[in-house]
C-alpha positions in Angstrom: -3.0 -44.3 53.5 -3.5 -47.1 50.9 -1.7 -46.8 47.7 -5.6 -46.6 45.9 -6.6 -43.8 48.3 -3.1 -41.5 47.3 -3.9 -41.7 43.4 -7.6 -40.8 44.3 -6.3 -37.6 46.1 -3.4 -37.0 43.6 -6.1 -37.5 40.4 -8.6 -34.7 42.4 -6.1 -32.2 43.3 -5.5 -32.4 39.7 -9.0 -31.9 38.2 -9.4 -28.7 41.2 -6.4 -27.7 39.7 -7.1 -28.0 36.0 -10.4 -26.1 36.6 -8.4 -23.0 37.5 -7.6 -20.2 35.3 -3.8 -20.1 34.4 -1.7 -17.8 36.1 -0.8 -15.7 33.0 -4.4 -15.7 31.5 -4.8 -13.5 34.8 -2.0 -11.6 34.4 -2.2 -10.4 31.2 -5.5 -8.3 31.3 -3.4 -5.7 31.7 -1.9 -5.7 28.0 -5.3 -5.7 26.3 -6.1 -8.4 23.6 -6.1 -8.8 19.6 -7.8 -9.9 16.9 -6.4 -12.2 14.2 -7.2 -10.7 10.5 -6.5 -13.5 8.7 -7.8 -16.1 7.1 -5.7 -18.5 9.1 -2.7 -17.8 10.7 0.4 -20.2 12.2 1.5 -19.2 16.1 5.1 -20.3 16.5 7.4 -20.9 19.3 9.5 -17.4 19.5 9.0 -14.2 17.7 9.9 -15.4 13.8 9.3 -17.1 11.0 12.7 -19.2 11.7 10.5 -20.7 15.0 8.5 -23.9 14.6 4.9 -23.7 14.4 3.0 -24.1 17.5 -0.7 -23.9 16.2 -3.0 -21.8 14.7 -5.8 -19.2 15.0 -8.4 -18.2 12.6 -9.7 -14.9 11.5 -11.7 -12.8 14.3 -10.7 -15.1 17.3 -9.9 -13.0 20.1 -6.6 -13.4 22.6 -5.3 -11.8 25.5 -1.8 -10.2 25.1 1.3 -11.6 27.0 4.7 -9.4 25.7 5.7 -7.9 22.2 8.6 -8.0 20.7 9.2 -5.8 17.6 6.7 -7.3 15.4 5.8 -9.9 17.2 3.1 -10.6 19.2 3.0 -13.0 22.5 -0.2 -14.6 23.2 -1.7 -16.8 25.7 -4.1 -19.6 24.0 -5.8 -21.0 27.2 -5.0 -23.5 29.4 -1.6 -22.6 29.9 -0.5 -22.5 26.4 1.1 -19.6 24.4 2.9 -18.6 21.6 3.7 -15.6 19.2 1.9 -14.5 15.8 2.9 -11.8 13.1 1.8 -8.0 14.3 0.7 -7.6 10.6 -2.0 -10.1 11.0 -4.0 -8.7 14.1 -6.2 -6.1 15.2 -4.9 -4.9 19.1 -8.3 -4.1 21.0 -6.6 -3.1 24.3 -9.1 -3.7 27.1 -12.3 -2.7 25.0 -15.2 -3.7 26.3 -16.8 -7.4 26.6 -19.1 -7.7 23.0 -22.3 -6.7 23.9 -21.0 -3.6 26.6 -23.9 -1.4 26.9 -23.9 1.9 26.9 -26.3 4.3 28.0 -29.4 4.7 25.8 -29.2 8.2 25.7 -26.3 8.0 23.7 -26.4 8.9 20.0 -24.5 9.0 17.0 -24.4 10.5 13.1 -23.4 8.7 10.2 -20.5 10.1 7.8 -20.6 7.8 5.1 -23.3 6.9 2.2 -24.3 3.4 2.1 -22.8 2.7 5.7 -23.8 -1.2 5.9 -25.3 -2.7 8.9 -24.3 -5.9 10.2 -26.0 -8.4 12.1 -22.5 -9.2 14.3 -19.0 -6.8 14.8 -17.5 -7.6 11.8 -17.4 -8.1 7.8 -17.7 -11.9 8.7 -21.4 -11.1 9.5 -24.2 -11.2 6.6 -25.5 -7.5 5.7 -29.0 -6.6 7.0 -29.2 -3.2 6.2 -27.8 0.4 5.3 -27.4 3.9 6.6 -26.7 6.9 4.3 -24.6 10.2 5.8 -26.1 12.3 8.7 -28.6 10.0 9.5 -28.7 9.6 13.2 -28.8 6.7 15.4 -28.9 5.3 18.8 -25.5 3.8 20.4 -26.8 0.7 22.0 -23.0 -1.2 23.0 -19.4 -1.8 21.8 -17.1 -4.8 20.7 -13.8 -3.4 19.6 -13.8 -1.1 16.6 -17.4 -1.9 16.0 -20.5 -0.4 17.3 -24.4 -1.6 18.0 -26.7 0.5 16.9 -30.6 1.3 16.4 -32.3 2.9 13.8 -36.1 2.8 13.5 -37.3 -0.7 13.2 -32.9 -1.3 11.7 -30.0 -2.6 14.6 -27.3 -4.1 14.1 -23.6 -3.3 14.0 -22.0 -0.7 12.1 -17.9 0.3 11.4 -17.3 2.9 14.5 -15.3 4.7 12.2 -18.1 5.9 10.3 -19.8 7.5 13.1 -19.5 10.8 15.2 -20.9 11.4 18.3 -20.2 13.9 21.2 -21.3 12.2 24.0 -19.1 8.3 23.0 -15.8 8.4 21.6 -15.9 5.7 19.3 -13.7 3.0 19.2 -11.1 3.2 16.1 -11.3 7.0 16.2 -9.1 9.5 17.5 -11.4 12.0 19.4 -10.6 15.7 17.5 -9.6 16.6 21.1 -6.9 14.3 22.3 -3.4 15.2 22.1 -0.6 12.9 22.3 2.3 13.2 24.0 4.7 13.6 21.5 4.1 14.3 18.1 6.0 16.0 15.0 4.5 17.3 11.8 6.2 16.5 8.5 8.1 19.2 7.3 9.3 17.7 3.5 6.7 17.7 0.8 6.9 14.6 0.6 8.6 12.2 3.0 9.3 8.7 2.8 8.3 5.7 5.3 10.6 2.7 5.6 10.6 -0.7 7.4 13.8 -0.3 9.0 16.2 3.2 10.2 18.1 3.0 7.2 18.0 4.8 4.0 18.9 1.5 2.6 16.0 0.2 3.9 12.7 -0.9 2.0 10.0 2.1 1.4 6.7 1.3 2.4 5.2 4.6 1.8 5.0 8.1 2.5 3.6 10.9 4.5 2.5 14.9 3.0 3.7 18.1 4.7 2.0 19.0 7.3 0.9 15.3 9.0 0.6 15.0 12.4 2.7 11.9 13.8 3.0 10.3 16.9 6.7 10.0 18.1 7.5 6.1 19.8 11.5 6.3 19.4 14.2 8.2 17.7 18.0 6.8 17.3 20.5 8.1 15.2 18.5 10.9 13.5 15.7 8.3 12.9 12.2 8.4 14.5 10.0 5.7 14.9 6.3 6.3 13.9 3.0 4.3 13.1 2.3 3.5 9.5 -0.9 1.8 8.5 -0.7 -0.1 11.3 2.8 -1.4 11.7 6.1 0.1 13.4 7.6 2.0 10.8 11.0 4.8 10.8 11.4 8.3 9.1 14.7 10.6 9.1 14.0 13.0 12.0 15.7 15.9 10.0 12.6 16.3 8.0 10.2 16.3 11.7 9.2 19.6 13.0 8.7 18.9 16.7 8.4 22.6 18.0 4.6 20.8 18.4 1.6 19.6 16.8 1.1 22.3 14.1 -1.7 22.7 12.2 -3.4 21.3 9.1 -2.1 22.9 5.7 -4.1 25.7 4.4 -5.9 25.3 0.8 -4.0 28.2 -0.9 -5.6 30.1 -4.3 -4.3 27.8 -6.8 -2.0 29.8 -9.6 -4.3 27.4 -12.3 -7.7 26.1 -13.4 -8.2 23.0 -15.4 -11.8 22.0 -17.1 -12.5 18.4 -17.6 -12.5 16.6 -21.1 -13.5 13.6 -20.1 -17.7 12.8 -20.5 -17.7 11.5 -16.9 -14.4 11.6 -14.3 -14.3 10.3 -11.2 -13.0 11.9 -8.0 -10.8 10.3 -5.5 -10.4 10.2 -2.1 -6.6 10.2 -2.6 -4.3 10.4 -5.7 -4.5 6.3 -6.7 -6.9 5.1 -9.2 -7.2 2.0 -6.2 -8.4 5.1 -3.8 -12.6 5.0 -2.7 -14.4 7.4 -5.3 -16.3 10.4 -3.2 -17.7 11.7 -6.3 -17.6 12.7 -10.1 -17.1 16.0 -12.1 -18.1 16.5 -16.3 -17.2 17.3 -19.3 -17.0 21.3 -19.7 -16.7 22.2 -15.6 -13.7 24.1 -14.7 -12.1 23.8 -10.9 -9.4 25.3 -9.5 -5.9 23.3 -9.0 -5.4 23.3 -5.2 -2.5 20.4 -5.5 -0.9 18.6 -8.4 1.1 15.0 -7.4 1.9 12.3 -10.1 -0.2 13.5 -13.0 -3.5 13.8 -10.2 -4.9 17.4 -9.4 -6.7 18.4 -6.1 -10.4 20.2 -7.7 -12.7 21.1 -4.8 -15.3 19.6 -6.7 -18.4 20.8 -4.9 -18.2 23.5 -2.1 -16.0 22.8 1.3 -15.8 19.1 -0.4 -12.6 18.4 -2.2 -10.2 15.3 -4.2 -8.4 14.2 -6.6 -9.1 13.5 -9.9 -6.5 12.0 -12.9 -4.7 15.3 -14.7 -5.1 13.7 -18.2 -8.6 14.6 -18.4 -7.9 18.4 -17.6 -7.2 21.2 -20.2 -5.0 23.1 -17.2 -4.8 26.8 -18.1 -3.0 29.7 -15.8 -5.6 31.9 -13.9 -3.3 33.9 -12.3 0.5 35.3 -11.8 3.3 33.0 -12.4 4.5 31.7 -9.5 7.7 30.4 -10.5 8.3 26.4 -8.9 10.5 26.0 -6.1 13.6 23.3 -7.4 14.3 23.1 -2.8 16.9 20.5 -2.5 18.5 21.4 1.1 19.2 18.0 2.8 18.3 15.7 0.2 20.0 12.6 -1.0 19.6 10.4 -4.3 20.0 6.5 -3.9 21.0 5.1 -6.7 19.3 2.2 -8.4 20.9 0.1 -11.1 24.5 -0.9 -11.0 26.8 1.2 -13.2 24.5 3.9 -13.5 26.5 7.0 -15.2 28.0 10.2 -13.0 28.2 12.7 -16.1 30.5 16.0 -16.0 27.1 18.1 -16.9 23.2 17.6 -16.5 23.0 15.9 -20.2 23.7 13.2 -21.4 25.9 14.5 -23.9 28.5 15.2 -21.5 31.3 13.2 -20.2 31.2 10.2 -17.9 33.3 11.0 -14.9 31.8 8.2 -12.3 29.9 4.8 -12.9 28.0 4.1 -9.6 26.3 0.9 -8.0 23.3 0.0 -6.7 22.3 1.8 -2.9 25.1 4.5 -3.4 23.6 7.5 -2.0 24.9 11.4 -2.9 24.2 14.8 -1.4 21.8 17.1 -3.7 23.5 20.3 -4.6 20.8 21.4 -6.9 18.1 20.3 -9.4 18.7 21.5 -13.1 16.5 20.6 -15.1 15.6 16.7 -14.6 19.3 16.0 -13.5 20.7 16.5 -10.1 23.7 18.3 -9.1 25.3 15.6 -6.7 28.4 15.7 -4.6 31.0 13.5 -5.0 32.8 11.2 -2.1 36.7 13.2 -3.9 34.8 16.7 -3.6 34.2 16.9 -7.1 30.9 17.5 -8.5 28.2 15.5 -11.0 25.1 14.9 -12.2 23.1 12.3 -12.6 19.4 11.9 -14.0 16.8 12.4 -12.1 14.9 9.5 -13.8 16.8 6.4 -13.0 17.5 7.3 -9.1 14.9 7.6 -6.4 15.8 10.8 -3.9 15.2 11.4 -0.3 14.1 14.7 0.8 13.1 18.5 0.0 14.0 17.6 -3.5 11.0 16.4 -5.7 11.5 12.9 -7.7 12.2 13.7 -11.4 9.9 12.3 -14.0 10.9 11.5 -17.2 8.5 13.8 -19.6 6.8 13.3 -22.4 6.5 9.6 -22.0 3.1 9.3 -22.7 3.2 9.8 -26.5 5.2 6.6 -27.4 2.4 4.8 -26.1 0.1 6.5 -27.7 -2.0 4.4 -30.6 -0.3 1.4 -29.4 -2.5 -2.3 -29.3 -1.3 -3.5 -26.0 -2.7 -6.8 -24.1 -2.3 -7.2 -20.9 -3.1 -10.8 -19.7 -4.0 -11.3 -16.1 -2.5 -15.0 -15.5 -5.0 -17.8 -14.2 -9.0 -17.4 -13.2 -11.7 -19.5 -12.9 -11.5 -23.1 -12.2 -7.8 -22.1 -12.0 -6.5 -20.0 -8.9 -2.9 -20.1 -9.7 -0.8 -19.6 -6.5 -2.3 -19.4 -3.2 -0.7 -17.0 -0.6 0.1 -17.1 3.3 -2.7 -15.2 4.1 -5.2 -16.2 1.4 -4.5 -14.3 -1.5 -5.3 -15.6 -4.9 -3.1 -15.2 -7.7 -6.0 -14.9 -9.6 -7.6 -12.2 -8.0 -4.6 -10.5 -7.7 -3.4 -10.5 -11.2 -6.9 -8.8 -12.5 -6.5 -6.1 -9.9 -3.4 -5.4 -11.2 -4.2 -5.8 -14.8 -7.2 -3.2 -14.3 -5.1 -0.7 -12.7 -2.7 -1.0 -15.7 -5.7 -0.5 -18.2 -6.8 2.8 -16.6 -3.3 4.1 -16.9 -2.6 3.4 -20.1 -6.2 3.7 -21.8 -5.6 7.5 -19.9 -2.6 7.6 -22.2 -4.3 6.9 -25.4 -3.0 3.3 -25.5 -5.3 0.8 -27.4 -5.3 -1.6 -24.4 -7.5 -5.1 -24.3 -7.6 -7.4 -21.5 -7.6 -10.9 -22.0 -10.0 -11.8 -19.2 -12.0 -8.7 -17.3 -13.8 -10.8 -14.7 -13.2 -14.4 -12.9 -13.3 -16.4 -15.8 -11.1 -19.4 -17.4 -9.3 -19.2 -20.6 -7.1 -21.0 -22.0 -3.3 -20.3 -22.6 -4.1 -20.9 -26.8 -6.9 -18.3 -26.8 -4.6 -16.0 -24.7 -2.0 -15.9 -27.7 -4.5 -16.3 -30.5 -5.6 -12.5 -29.1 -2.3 -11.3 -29.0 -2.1 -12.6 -32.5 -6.1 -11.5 -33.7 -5.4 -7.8 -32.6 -2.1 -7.7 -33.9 -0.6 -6.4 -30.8 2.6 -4.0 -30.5 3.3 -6.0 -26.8 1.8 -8.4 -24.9 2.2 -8.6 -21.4 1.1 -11.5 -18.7 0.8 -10.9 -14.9 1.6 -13.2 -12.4 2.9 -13.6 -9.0 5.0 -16.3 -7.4 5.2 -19.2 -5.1 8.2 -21.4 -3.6 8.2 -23.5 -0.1 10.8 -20.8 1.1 8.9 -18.1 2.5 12.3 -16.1 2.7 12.3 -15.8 -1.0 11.0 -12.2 -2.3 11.5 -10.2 -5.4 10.4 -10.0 -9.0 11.0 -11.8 -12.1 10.4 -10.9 -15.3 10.6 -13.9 -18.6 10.9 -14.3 -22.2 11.3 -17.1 -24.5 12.6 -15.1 -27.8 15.4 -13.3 -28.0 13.1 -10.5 -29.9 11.3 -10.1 -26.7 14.3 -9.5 -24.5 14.5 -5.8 -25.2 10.6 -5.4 -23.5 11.5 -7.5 -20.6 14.5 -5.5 -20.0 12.9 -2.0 -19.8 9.8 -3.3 -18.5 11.3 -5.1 -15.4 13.8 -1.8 -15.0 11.2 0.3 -14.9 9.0 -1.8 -12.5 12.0 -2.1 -10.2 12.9 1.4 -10.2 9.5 2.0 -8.8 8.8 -0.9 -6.6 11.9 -1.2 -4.9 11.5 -4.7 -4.9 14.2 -7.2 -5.1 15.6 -7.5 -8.6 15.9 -11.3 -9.8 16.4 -10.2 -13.2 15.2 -10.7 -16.7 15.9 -13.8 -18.0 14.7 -17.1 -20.4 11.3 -18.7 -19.5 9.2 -21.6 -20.9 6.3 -20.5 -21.0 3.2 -21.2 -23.7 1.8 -17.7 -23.5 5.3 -16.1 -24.7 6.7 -19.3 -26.4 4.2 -19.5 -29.0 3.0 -15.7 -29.3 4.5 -13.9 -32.3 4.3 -10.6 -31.3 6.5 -9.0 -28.9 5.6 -11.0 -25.7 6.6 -11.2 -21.9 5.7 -12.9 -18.9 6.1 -10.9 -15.3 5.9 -12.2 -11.7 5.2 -9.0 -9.5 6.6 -10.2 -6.3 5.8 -13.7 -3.9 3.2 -14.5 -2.2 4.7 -17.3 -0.4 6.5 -14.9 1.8 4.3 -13.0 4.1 5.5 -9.6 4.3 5.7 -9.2 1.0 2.1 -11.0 0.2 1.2 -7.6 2.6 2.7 -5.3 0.1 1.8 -6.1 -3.6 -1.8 -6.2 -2.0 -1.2 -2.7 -1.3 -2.8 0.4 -3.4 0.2 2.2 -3.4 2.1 -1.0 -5.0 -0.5 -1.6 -7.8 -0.3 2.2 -8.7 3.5 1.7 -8.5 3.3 -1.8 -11.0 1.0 0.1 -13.1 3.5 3.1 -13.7 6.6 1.4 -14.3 4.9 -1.0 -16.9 4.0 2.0 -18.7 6.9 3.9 -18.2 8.6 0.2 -19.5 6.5 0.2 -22.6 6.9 3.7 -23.4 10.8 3.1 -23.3 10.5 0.3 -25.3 8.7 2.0 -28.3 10.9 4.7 -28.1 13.9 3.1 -29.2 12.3 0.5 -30.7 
């Protein structure tokens, strides 16, 4: 054979070849596929962010799964090429149907939600060409993932499968009220805490109510591994009742009533002002308490529909026998959270210091008196410590300090939510803008202290740009008792987490400090301290001034959290616990 004719066979086995479909893109049916969720995200070499970048994927593009590896994701890209993306950032669709599945016409469905929206494609990405309101009904026409196609009169299009019931289709995205896993465990604590890692050292990323169902994945060394809003996640298996799936809590009589003060007050799906409103109570109705958690009360606010609604706009009154509140601290444990912190002879502070202890020390709980905790010591001897400067693990409930709400009260506070307009600020990994973000927080700050009869005013209530000189001159028009300015952070380093808080005067030192104690005591978040910042919004502001950054979104994990509900509420309560410190001793 000439040398012509052997490339000419080599360069055609080659194209046949090409023209194949790689040997793991078959393989890997089997482990289903994802969906990226956002905006843009890098695929690297190995499972972590210490791995060079291999490519990228953008929002809503599908892949087929390869391996896993904690959270980490294998995927195959085509053509023989793969890599691994964050677990955070995707969707898994296991081996749903193709877009466009049908499914039989005699199928039908019922919508659970008001103002359901109608899409013309499976996802938000898709413009909005109509709306359903709750129990209309509607035919199932096919599937794509969590999404379903539907028809309604002259109306299709694609709708969120988790707003519809049907008893003929289990929808995709919900559990079907008949399925029953293979191992579960219902929360036994009151309240039970969710971490990132089996450690109580580890970073809290929530928690779960007495009486949730969860489904059991692992358990090592008195830790069980669960799912939590959508991620692997641990809690101590002391506080797991695994006898079997249990049932839901019972509404019981409540022992009080409470009639709303407030002209108009909205109810809430859960107990966060960021939670989805389901309704709205007024001014002279009365409900019974069914649950009380962090100054929110559980109303059924219109019969066999219940939620929560803030406790400040309540006049609570008993309605019935005492019931005298159970102080149950059998197997918990406080962690403490500042360095130093005092171990006192007796549950006051007027008592001798017998101990000074550091940051992540944890202690037995003997007992709860009062707000302090009766704590065992590592030499057998016993302390107490309060229950307001440590976070605890457990039966035992999480001491609040009381009463704060009236050294706030009357106070002119601004809160200045950095950047907006023309300016975004920071951008984050997955999209975030600092400007948005420092208005959702800044809103969720108003509620909570315009609830406690703070004078608050917000330098900027939409997406608009203002300058840093019109920022102070409001601070300095209103004649404001503090002035506070939300921002997050950026830096190339996407290892680099935590909060900062700034002043430039030495007269505003004293608010940074309790401020930034009080947000970290909450948050958990790492503590990078209070310290001197040049900055025009504090440097030229005569009144009592500070500038935060609530966390980074440069670094992905925690660009995940401060997004979070649960950490706005939390940024929102330890600012005003902060500034209710502040004007106490000040």
């Amino acid at each position: 054979m000439s040398k012509n004719s052997m490339i000419a066979a080599v360069l055609s086995l080659l194209l046949i070849l090409s023209s194949l479909p790689a040997g793991h893109d078959r393989a890997e049916a089997a482990n289903g596929k994802l969906k990226i969720t956002a905006t843009s995200l890098n695929v690297r070499q190995g499972p972590g962010l210490s791995y060079p970048i291999a490519g990228s994927v953008r929002k809503g593009e599908q892949y087929p799964i390869l391996k896993e590896s904690g959270d980490w994701i294998k995927i195959s890209l085509g053509r023989g090429k793969e890599g691994w993306v964050a677990e955070w950032f995707t969707e898994k669709l296991g081996n749903d149907p193709s877009p466009g599945s049908a499914i039989s016409n005699s199928d039908t469905g019922k919508v659970t939600a008001n103002g359901l929206r109608v899409r013309k494609g499976p996802g938000t990405n898709f413009s909005i060409i109509g709306s359903l309101n709750n129990g209309q009904s509607v035919k199932i026409l096919s599937t794509s993932g969590q999404w379903i196609q539907i028809s309604s009169g002259s109306l299709q299009g694609w709708v969120s499968g988790e707003y519809l019931r049907t008893s003929s289709t289990e929808i995709p995205g919900k559990s079907s009220s008949t399925t029953k896993t293979k191992n579960t465990a219902t929360i036994s604590a009151d309240s039970l805490n969710v971490r990132d890692h089996p450690s109580l050292n580890a970073r809290t990323i929530g928690s779960l109510k007495k009486g949730t169902i969860v489904e059991i994945f692992e358990q090592s060394n008195g830790w069980t591994s669960i799912t939590y809003s959508g991620r692997k996640a641990w809690v101590s298996s002391q506080f797991l009742n695994q006898a079997g799936t249990g049932t839901k809590d019972k509404v019981s009589s409540g022992q009080y009533t409470g009639m709303v003060t407030a002209s108009t007050l909205n109810v809430r799906e859960r107990n966060s002002l960021n939670s989805k409103i389901v309704g709205s109570v007024s001014k002279g109705q009365s409900f019974q308490i069914l649950d009380e958690q962090n100054n929110w009360m559980k109303i059924e606010y219109r019969p066999g529909k219940t939620g929560w609604a803030a406790a400040w706009f309540f006049d609570k009154k008993q309605s019935g026998p005492a019931i005298p509140p159970k102080q149950t601290t059998q197997k918990s444990i406080v962690k403490i959270l500042e360095n130093g912190t005092n171990i006192r002879k007796g549950p006051s502070t007027a008592t001798a210091v017998i101990r000074r202890a550091n940051q992540g020390e944890l202690y037995p709980v003997r007992s709860l008196k009062k707000d302090w905790y009766e704590i065992s010591l590592p030499d057998g001897k016993i302390g107490y410590v309060a229950g307001w400067i440590v976070t605890v693990a457990g039966n035992a409930q999480q001491v609040e300090k009381p009463g704060a709400e009236k050294h706030i009260k009357n106070k002119t506070v601004i809160i200045d939510p950095g950047h907006g307009g023309r300016d975004n600020g920071t951008t984050g990994v997955r999209g975030t803008l600092e400007k948005t973000l420092t208005l959702k927080t800044a809103q969720s700050l108003y509620d909570k202290l315009k609830a406690s009869g703070t004078n608050v005013i917000l330098t900027r209530n939409h997406d608009s740009y203002l300058s840093l000189g019109s920022r102070v001159s409001t601070a300095h028009y209103h004649n404001a008792d503090a002035f506070i300015s939300l921002h997050y952070d950026s830096i190339n380093d996407r290892s680099i987490r935590g909060m900062t808080t700034y002043y430039y005067h030495s007269s505003q030192k004293p608010l940074g400090k309790e401020i930034h104690s009080a947000v970290i005591n909450r948050t958990m978040l790492k503590d990078r301290g209070t310290r001197f910042g040049d900055y025009h919004v504090i440097r030229e502001n005569r009144q009592k001034s500070v500038l935060i950054e609530l966390g980074y979104l440069s670094n992905p994990a925690e660009e995940m959290l401060v997004n979070s509900p649960q950490y706005q509420e939390k940024v929102a309560s330890g600012i005003s616990e902060g500034l209710a410190r502040y004007f106490k001793n000040n």
